[in-house]
C-alpha positions as CSV (number, residue, x, y, z in Angstrom):
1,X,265.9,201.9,94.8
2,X,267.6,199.2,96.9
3,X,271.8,199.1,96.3
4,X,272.6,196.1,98.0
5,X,273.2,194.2,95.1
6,X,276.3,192.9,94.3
7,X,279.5,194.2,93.6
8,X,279.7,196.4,90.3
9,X,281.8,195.2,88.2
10,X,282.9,195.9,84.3
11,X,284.7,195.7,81.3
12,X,287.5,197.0,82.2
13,X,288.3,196.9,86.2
14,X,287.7,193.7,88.0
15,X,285.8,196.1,90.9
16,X,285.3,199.4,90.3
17,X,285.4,201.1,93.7
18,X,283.7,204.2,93.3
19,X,280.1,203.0,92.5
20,X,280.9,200.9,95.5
21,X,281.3,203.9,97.5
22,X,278.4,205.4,95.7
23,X,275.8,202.4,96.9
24,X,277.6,202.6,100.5
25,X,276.5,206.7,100.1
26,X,272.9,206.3,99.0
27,X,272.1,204.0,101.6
28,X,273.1,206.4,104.2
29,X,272.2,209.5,102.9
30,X,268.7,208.3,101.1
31,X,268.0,205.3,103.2
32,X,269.4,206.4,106.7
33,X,271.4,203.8,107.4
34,X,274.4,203.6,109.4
35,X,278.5,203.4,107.9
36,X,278.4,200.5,110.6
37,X,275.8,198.4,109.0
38,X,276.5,198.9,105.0
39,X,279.8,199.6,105.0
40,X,281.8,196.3,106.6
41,X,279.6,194.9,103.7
42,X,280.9,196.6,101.0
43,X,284.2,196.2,102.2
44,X,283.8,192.2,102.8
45,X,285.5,190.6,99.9
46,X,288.2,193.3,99.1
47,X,291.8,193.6,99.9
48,X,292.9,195.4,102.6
49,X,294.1,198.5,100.2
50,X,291.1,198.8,98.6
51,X,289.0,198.3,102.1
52,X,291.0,201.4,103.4
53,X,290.6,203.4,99.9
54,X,286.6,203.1,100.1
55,X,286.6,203.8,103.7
56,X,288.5,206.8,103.2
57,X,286.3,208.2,100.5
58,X,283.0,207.2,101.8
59,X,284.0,209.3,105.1
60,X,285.8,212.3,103.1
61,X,282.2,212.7,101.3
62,X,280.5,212.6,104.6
63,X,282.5,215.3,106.5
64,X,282.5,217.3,103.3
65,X,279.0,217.3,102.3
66,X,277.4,220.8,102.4
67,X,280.3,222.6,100.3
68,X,280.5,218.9,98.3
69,X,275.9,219.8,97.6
70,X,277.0,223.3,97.5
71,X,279.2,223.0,94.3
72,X,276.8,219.9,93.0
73,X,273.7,222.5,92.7
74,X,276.1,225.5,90.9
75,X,277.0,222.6,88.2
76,X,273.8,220.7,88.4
77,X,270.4,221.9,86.3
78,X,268.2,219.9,88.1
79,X,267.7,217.4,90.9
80,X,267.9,214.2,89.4
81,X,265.3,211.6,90.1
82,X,264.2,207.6,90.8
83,X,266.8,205.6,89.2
84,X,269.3,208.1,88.9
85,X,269.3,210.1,92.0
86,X,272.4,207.8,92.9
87,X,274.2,209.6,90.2
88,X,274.7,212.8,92.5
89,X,276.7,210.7,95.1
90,X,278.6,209.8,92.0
91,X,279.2,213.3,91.4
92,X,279.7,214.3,94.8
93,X,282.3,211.5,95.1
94,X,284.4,212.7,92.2
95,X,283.9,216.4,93.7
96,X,285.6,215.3,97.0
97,X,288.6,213.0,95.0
98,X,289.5,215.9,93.2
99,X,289.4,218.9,95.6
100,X,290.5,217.1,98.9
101,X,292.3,214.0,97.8
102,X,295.8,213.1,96.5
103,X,293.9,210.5,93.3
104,X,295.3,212.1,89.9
105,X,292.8,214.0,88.2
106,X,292.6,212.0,85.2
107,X,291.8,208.6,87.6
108,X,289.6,210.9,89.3
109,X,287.6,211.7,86.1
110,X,287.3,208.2,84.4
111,X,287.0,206.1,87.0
112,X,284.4,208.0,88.4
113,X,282.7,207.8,85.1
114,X,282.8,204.5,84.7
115,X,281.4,203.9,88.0
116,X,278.0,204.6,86.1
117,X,278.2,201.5,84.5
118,X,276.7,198.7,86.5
119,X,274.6,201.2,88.5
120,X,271.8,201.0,86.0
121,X,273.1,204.7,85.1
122,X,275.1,204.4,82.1
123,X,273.1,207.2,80.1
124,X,274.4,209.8,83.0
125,X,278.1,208.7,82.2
126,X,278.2,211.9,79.8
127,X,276.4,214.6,82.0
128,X,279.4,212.8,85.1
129,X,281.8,213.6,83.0
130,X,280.8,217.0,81.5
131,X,280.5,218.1,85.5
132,X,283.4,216.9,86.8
133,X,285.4,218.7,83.5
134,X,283.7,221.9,84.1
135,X,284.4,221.8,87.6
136,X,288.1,221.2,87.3
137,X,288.3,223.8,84.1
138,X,286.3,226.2,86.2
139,X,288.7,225.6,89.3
140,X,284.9,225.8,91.7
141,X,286.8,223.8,94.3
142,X,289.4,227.1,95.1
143,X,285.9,229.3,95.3
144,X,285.7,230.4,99.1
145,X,282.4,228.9,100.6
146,X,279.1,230.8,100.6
147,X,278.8,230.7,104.5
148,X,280.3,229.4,107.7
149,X,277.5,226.5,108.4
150,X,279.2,225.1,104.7
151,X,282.3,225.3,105.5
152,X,282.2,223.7,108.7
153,X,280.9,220.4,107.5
154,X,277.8,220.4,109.7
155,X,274.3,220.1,108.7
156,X,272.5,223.7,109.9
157,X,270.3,222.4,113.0
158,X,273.7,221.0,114.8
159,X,275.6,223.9,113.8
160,X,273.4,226.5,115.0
161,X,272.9,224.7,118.2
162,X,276.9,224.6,118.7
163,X,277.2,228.1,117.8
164,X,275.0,229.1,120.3
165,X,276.4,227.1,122.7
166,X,280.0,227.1,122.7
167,X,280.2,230.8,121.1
168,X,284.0,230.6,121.9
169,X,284.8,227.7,121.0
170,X,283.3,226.9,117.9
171,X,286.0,226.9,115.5
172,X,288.4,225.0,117.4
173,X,285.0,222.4,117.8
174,X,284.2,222.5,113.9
175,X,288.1,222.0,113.1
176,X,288.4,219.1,115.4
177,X,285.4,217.4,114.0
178,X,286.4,217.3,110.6
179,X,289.6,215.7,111.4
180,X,290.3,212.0,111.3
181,X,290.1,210.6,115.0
182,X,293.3,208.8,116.1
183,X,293.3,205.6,117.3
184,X,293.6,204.7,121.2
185,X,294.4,201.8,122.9
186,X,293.8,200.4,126.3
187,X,296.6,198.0,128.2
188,X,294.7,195.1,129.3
189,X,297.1,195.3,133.1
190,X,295.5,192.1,134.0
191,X,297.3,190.5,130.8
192,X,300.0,192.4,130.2
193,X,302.3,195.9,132.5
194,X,301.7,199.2,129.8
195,X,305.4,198.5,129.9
196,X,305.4,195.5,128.6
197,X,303.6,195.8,126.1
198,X,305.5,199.3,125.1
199,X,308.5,197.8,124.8
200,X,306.1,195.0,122.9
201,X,305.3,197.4,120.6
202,X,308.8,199.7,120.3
203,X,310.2,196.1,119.1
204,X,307.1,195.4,116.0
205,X,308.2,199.6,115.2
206,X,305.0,200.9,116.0
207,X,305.0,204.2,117.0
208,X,302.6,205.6,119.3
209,X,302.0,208.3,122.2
210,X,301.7,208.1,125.9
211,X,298.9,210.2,127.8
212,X,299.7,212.0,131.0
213,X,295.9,211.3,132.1
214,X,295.8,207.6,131.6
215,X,297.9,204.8,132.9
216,X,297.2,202.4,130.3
217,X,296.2,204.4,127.6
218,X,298.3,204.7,124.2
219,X,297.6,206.5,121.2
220,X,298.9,205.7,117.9
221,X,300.8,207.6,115.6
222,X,299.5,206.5,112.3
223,X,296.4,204.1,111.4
224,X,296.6,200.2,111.0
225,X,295.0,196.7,110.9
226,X,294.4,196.3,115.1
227,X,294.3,192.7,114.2
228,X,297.7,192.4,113.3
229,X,299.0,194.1,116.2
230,X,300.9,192.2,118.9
231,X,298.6,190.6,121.3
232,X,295.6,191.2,119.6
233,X,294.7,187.8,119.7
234,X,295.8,187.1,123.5
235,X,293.9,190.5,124.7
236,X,296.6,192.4,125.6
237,X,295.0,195.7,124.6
238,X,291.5,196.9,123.4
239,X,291.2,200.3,121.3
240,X,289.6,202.5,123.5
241,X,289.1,206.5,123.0
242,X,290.5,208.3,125.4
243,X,287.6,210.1,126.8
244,X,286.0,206.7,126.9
245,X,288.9,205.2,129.1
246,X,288.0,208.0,132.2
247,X,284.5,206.6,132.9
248,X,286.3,203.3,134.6
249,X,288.2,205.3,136.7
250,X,285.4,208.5,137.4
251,X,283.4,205.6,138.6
252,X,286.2,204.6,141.1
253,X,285.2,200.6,141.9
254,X,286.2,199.2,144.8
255,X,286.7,195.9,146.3
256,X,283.7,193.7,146.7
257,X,281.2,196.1,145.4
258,X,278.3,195.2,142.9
259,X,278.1,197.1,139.7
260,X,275.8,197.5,136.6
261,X,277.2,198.9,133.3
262,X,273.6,200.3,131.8
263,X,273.4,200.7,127.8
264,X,276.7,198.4,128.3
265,X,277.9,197.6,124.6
266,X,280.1,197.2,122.6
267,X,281.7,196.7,126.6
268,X,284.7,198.2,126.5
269,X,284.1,200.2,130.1
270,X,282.8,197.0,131.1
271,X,285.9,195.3,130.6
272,X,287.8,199.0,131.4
273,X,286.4,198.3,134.9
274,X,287.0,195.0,135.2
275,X,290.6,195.7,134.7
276,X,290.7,198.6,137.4
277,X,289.4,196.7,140.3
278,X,289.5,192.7,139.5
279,X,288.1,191.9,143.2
280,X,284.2,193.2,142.4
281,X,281.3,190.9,144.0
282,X,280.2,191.1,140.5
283,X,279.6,193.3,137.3
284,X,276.6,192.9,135.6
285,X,276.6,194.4,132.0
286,X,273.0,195.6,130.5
287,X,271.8,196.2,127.1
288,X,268.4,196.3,125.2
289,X,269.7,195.4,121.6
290,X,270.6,191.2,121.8
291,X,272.7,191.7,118.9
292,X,274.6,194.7,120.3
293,X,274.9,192.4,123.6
294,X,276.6,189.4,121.5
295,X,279.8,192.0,121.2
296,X,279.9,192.5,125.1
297,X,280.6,188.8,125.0
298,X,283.1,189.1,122.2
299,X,285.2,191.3,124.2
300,X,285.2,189.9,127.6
301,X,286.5,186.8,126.1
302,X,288.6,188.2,123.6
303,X,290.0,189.9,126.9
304,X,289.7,187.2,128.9
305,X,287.2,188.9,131.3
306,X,283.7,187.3,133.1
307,X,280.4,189.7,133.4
308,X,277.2,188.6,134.2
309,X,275.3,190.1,130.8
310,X,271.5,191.3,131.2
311,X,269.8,191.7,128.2
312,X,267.1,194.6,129.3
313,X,265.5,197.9,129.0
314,X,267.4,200.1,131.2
315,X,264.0,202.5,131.2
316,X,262.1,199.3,132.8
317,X,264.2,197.8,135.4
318,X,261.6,195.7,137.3
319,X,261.4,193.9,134.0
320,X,265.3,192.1,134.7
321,X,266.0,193.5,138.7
322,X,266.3,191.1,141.1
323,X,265.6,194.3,143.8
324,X,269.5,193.8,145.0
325,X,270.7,197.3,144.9
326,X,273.8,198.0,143.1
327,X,277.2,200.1,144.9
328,X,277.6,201.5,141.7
329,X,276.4,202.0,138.4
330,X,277.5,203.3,135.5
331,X,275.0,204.8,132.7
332,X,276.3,205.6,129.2
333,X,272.9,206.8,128.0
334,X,271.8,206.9,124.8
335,X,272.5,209.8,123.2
336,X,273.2,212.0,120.0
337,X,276.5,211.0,119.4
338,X,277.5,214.1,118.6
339,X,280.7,214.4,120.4
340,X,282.4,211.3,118.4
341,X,281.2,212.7,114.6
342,X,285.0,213.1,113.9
343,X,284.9,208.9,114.1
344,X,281.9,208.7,112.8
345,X,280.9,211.4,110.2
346,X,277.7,209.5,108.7
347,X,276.0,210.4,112.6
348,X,275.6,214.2,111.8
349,X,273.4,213.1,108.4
350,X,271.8,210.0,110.3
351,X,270.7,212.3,113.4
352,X,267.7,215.1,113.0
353,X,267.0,218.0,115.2
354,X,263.9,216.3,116.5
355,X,265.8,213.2,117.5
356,X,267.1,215.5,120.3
357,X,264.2,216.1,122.1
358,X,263.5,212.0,122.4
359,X,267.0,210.9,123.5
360,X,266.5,214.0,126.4
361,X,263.2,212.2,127.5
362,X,264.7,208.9,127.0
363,X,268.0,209.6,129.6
364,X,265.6,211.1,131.6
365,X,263.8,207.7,132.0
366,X,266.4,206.0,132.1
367,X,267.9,207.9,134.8
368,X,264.6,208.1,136.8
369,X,264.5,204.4,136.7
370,X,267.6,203.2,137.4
371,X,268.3,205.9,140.5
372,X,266.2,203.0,142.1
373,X,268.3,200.2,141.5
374,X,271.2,202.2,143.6
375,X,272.1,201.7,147.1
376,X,272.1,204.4,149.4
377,X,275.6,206.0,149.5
378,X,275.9,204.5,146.4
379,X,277.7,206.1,143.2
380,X,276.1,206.4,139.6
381,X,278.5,208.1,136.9
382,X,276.3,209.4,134.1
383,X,277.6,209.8,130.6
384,X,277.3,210.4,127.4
385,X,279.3,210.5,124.1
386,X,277.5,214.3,123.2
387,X,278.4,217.8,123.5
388,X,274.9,219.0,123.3
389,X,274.0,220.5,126.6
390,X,270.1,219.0,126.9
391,X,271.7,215.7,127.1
392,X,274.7,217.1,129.4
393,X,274.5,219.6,132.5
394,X,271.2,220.2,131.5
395,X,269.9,216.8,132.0
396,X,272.0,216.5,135.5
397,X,270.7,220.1,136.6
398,X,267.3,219.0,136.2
399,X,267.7,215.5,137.8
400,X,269.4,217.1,141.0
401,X,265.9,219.5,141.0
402,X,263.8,216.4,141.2
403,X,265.8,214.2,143.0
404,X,266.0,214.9,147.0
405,X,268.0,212.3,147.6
406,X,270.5,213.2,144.7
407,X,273.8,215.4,145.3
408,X,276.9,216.3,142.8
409,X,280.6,215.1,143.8
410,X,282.2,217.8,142.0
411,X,285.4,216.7,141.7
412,X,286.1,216.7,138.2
413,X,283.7,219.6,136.9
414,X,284.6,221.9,134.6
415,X,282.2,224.3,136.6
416,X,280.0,222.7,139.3
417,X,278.4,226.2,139.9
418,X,276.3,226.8,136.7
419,X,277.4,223.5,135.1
420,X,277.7,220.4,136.3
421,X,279.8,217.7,135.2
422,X,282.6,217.2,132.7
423,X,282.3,218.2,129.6
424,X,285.1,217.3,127.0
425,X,285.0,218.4,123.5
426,X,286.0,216.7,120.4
427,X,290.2,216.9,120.1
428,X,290.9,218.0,123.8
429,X,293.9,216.5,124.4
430,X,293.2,214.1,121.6
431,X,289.9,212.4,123.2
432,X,286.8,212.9,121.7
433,X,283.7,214.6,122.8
434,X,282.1,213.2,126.2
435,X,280.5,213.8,129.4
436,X,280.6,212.9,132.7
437,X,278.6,213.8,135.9
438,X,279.2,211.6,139.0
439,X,276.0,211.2,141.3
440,X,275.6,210.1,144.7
441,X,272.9,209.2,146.8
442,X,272.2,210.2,150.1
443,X,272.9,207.3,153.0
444,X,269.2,206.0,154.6
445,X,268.0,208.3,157.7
């Protein structure tokens, strides 16, 4: 059953929001796609409000989904099938607005009722509301959750896997992933001083943070419309995480070198490194998917920046190399995403256990391939925006085994003796999860 129809609306409400957040659901719990792709669409012809509303919900849902099944299949004969198996992200949707959000009860109820209607569901609207009734006169929401793997919003395989892993950390991990990420930005210092555009922003009253680690970076207090901050439109700033903002500077650029940015978009460390060191020979930015690429563009002229952009499999560089060896590279591999699920909940229902196994052989491709394109005494910085360890130390430990003319610059590990690298988890000093491991290769005998 294909949801991208237009949007529902009846009798009584010009739009009725939750069977929009319903379709938005369904397509990325039943058809695996991503919040990225459906939901800017769903959100493309309403006010800003109610843009921020179904955002809100469709995200709530998604970090709250195994106690949000949980209580669906105590109050729920039956699976429900074909036409109507969009009726149980109905359900699940009026679960999570009355349990976790501040919508009055009685809004809660009806509207979610009604979102039946123009969803080809309209004989469920009875069973909806006889669920959501029970589950508010039966108070199942204050029930304590069966297990820990419910409670902490992760689907079994991932939280297994960080269990085992981070055995002391896992509640501090699990309670930083459910939270809403705050917003970063990044001072474009080739536009505008940080101070500047501080005092820019203490004039407009908003409110933000500075960070002890990061020159330029800000971190704002409470969520907006970037758009319709000052100099959004002059590219005075780019929103950045803060994790994201180190690999510019872990790379350290210097005058006159030549760099590639592999798996390079949206480019925001292209740009980040650009900014850092403005004298480069040049800065070429690669990326496989053309339509991902068209954003590296947006950015370096919303910024005002120049990049040379490759489109090109980083896995196959004699397809796009012109055999000039770069001083540096920096490769943000593909990877699980799992260290940015607190920004983007729908990845931890998109991504499957198996999945893991491929990105590992994938970065170790791309690794193997690109090592090539560097010059000897040359730099690469891998990371990655996971907190798994295959994709992590595990993957750099290996490639040092194979690599002779590979060596670790320890210099920012968190333990270069057993685990190489950097590895930053979700909420650590407000950044989200990431990794970083600088390489560098041996000078020519």
């Amino acid at each position: 059953m294909n949801y991208k129809n237009k949007p529902v609306r009846t009798k009584h409400h010009p739009l009725n929001l939750r069977a929009e957040a319903a379709k938005v659901l369904f397509q990325i719990l039943e058809e695996g796609k991503s919040a990225r792709e459906c939901l800017p669409m769903a959100q493309e012809k309403l006010k800003d409000q109610d843009k921020a509303w179904l955002q809100e919900m469709v995200y709530g849902v998604l970090r709250n989904l195994p106690i949000l099944q949980y209580w669906l299949r105590q109050l729920l004969d039956k699976p429900l099938k074909n036409r109507y198996k969009i009726v149980e992200h109905v359900i699940m949707l009026g679960f999570y607005q009355l349990a976790f959000s501040r919508v009055s009860q009685h809004a809660a109820v009806s509207e979610t009722v009604s979102a039946c209607q123009g969803l080809n569901t309209d004989a469920m609207k009875g069973l909806v509301n006889a669920i959501l009734r029970t589950f508010l006169r039966d108070e199942v929401f204050k029930g304590p959750s069966p297990n820990e793997q419910i409670a902490s919003g992760l689907p079994k395989w991932l939280f297994k896997k960080l269990k085992l892993e981070y055995q002391d950390d896992i509640t501090d991990i699990v309670s930083n992933m459910q939270v809403k990420a705050p917003i970063w930005l990044r001072v474009n210092t080739l536009q505008i001083s940080s101070d500047k555009y501080k005092t820019t922003l203490n004039k407009a009253n908003v409110e933000y943070q500075e960070s002890n680690d990061h020159d330029a970076g800000l971190v704002l207090i409470s969520g907006c419309d970037i758009t319709t901050l000052p100099g959004f439109d002059q590219g005075w700033f780019a929103v950045q995480d803060g994790a994201a903002q180190l690999a510019a500077s872990y790379l350290e650029p210097k005058a006159g070198d030549n760099i590639l940015d592999c798996c390079a978009a949206p480019g925001g460390k292209t740009c980040n490194i650009l900014e850092l060191q403005p004298k480069l020979a040049s800065l070429c930015a690669l990326e496989v998917d053309p339509i991902r690429a068209k954003r590296i563009e947006e950015n370096l002229e919303r910024l005002q920046h120049t990049a040379k952009i490759i489109i090109g499999d980083a896995s196959k560089p004699n397809i796009w190399w012109d055999k000039q060896q770069f001083d540096r590279i920096l490769l943000d591999a593909p990877c699980s995403a799992t260290g940015i699920i607190r920004r983007h909940p729908d990845v931890k229902w998109l991504r499957k256990a198996a999945d893991i196994e491929v990105l590992v052989e994938l970065q170790k491709q791309i690794l193997d391939a690109i090592w090539l394109t560097l010059k000897p005494g040359g730099t690469l910085l891998y990371a990655t925006c996971s907190i798994l360890p295959e994709e992590n130390h595990q993957q750099v430990s290996q490639f040092l085994a194979r690599t002779p003319d590979a060596q670790l610059d320890n210099s920012f590990c968190n333990d270069s003796t057993t685990k190489p690298g950097r590895q930053i988890l979700p909420g650590e000093q407000q950044m989200d999860g990431f990794y970083y491991a600088r390489l560098l290769k041996s000078e020519a005998r």
